[in-house]
N, C-alpha and C positions, 0 to 999 in steps of 0.2 A: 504494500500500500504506500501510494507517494502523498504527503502531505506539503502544502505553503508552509512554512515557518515564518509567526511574525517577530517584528522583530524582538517584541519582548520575551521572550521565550527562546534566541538564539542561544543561550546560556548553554540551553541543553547539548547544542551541535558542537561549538566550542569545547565543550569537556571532552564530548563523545568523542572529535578529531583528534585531540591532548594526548588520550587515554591509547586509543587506538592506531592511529595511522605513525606517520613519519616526522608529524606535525609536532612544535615542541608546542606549550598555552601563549608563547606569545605570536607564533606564527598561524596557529589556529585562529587566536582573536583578532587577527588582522584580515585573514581570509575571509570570515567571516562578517566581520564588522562593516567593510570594505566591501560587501557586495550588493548590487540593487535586489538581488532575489534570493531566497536562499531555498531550497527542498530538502524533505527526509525520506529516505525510505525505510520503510518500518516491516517487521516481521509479525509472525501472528500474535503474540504475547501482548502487545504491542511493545516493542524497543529498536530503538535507532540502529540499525545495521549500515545504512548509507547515508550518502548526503551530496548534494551537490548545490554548486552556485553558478552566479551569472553576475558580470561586473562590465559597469558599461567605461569603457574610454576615448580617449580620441578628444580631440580639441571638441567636435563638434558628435561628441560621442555616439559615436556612428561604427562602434566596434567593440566588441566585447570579449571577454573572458569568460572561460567556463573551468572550474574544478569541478573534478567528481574523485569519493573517494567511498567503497564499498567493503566492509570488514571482511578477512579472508573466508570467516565460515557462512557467508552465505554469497561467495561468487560462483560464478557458473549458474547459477539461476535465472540470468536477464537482467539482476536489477541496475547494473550499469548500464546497459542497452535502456530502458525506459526513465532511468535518470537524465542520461543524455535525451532521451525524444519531447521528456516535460520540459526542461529547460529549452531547448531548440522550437518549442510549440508555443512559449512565452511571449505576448505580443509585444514584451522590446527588443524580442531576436530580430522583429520586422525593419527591415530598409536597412539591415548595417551594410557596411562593407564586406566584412568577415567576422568569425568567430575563433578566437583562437585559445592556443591550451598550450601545457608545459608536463612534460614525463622526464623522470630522472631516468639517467642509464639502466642502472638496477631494476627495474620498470618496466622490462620488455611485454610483457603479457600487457600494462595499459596503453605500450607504443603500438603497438598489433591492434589495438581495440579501437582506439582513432583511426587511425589509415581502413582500416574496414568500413568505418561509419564517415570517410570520405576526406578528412584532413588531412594536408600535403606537408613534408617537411618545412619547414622557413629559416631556421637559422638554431645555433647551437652555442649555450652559454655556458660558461667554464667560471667555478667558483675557486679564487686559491685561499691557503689558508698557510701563512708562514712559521718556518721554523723557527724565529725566536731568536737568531743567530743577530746582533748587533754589525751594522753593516759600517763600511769605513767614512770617515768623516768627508766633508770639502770644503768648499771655498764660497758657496754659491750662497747668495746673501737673499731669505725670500721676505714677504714684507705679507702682513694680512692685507686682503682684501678693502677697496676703498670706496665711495658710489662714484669717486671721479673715474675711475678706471672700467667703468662700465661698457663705454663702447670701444676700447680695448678689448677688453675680456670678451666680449659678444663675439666682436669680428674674428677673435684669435680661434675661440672653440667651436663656431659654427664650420670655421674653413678647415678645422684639423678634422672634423667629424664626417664634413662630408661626404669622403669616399666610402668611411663602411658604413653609413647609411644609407646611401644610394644601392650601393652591392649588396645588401641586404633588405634592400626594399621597405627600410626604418620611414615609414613618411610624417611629418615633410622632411626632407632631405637635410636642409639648413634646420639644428637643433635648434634651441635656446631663443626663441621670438624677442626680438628687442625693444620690448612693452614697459609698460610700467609693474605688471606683475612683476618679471622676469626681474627689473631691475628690486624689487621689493622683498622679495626672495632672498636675491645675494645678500643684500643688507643685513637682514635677520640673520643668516650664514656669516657673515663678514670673518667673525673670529674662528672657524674654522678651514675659510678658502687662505690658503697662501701660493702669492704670487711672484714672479721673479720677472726685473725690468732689466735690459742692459742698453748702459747710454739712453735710460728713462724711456725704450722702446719694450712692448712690452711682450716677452720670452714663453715664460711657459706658464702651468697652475695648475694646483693637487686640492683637492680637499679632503679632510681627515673629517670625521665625525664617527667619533670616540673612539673604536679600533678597525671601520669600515675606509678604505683608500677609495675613492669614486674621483671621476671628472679629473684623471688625467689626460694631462695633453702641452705640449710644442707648439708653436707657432709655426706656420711652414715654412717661412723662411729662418727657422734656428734646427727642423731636423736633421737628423743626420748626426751631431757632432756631439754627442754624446753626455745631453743633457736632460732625457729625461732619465738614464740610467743613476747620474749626481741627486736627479730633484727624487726618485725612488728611492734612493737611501735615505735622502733626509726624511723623507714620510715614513719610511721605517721604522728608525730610529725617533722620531718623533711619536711614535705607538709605541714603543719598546719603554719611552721617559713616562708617558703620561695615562696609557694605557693598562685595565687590569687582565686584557685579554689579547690573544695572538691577535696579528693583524689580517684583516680581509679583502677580498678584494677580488671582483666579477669581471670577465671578458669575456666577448664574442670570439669560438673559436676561429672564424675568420681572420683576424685580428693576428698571425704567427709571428707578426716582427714584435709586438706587444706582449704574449704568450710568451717569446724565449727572454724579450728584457723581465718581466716579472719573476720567471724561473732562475735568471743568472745572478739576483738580489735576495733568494732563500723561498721563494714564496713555491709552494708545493701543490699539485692537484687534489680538489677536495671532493667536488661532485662535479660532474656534467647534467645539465639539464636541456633536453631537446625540446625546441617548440614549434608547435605544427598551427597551422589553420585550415579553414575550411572558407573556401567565400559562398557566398548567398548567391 
């Protein structure tokens, strides 16, 4: 039996994920919290054996997410097959673009299960998780983040980004919209972006937020010369001072000139997660 879950009552799917899947309670309550629709599927007793969601994105959110996650003693039955058919039958599946999803390596029976029910591969994220080894020091002088350096910043990581999103069909192409959100955002960030100018031209930029390394990137005209290898140690080591946990840190496997610099600074393979879609 599939039920609507409102949201007051998500409590229940939340623990159920915690307890049950792969999911720790804070990535559970985020799944959950985070999504426009949520279903259970229920066994005869009645108790929660599945569940799925539905989560809209996109600027003009015209594209969605779907988890589904089924406890192992009642697969094989269909109730993934008709979790995926409720949520796909939900009238804000109507007019997206596509619907897309994410399966870990380990996962292969739910990689099999999508591609059956019509989702195409899209691209493959690589989560690293470092050894803890203290990396060598340098030279390189970074400065937190400022609102004046905004259309700096903008022009630098929309032109470093753009080829692996285009090749990976990331839309729109050009990241980081040079809006007033965008700039409202950084601001709030400020004390975690740091940045690096030279001759007050402005080079590269990391952000650390607590032990997670996101939004690196070179200017195009500084790569090559072996500075975001310098600005990766200092993010490092900057986790290593201030952090209570290893440092983290997500890439597109696409992305191998990035994949071997993160490898060559200690950072080790944690999970791969593959994400598929389906268009409408």
């Amino acid at each position: 039996m599939i039920d609507t879950v409102l949201e007051n009552k998500r409590c229940d799917i939340i623990v159920f994920l915690a307890g049950d899947s792969d999911l720790n309670m804070t990535e559970a309550r985020f799944c959950i919290e985070k999504s426009d629709s949520v279903i259970a599927y229920k066994n005869d007793i009645p108790e929660i054996v599945g569940c799925g969601t539905f989560r809209l994105w996109g600027k003009n959110r015209d594209k969605a997410d779907v988890y589904l996650y089924v406890s192992s003693a009642a697969r094989m039955f269909g109730a993934g097959t008709m979790l995926l058919k409720a949520l796909m039958n939900d009238q804000k599946a109507n007019a997206l673009k596509f619907i897309s999803t994410k399966v870990e390596t380990n996962h292969l029976k739910s990689l099999e299960f999508f591609q059956k029910a019509g989702f195409e591969p899209w691209y493959t994220e690589v989560i690293f998780c470092h050894n803890g080894i203290r990396q060598p020091e340098n030279n390189l002088i970074f400065r937190n983040y400022q609102p004046e350096y905004f259309e700096q910043y903008v022009d630098a990581i929309r032109n470093s980004f753009y080829e692996l999103r285009r090749s990976n069909d990331f839309q729109p192409y050009y990241c980081c919209e040079p809006d007033r959100a965008k700039q409202e955002e950084l601001e709030r960030n400020k004390d975690n972006i740091f940045v690096l100018f030279q001759d007050e031209k402005f080079v590269a930029s990391v952000t650390i937020n607590d032990n997670f390394i996101e939004d690196v990137f070179v200017a195009p005209d500084y790569q090559g010369k072996g500075i975001g290898k310098e600005m990766m140690c200092f993010a490092v080591n900057k986790v290593i001072d201030s952090a209570n946990s290893p440092a983290k840190l997500s890439a597109i496997k696409w992305n191998s000139r990035a994949l071997c610099l993160y490898q060559s600074v200690g950072f080790e393979l944690s999970k791969t997660i593959h994400y598929l879609r389906l268009f409408q």
